[in-house]
N, C-alpha and C positions, 0 to 999 in steps of 0.2 A: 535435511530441510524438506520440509511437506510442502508444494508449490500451491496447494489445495489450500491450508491451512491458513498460509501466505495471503493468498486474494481471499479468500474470506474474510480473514481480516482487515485486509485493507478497504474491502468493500464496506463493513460494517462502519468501520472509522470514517468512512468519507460520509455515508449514509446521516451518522450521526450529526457530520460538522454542517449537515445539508446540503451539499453539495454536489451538480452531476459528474459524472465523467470526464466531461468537456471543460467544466469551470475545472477541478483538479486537473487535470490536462496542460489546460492553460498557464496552470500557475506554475507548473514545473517543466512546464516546455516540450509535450510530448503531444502524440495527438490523441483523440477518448479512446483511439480502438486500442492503441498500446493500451491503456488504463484498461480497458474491458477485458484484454489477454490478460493481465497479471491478475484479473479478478476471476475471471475462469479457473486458472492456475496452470494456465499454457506457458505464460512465460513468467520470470522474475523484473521488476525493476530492475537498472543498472544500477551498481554499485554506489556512481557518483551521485543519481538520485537521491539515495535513500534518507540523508539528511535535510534534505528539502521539502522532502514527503513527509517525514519523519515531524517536522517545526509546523507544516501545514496542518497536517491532522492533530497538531498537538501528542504528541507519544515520541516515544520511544522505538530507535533502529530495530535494536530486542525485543520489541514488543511486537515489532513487526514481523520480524523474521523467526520469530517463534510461533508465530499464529494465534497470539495471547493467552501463552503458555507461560508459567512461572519459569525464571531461571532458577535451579537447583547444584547444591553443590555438591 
């Protein structure tokens, strides 16, 4: 998993729903500079997050965690 790929993605996805760091932040209980790590690709979201993040930005776990890369079989 690209951690790069990761926060870009989730950066675009927040980007789009219009919303700062801080309001995403807020909505899933972390604070913006965690949000700003995962967007750099220092760090990952926790696990337990991801479905919260996932319902906020509208998308998909996989969509996340692939970097918005198609699954392939």
């Amino acid at each position: 998993m690209d951690t790069e790929k990761v926060g870009k993605q989730i950066a675009l996805l927040r980007k789009n729903k219009k919303l700062t760091q801080s309001e995403l932040g807020e909505r899933i209980g972390v604070s913006f500079q965690a949000v700003s790590k995962w967007e750099r690709g220092e760090t990952l979201p926790d696990v337990t997050l991801l479905p919260d993040l996932a319902k906020i930005l509208e998308t998909t776990i996989d969509f996340i965690l692939l970097g918005g890369e198609n699954i392939t079989e």
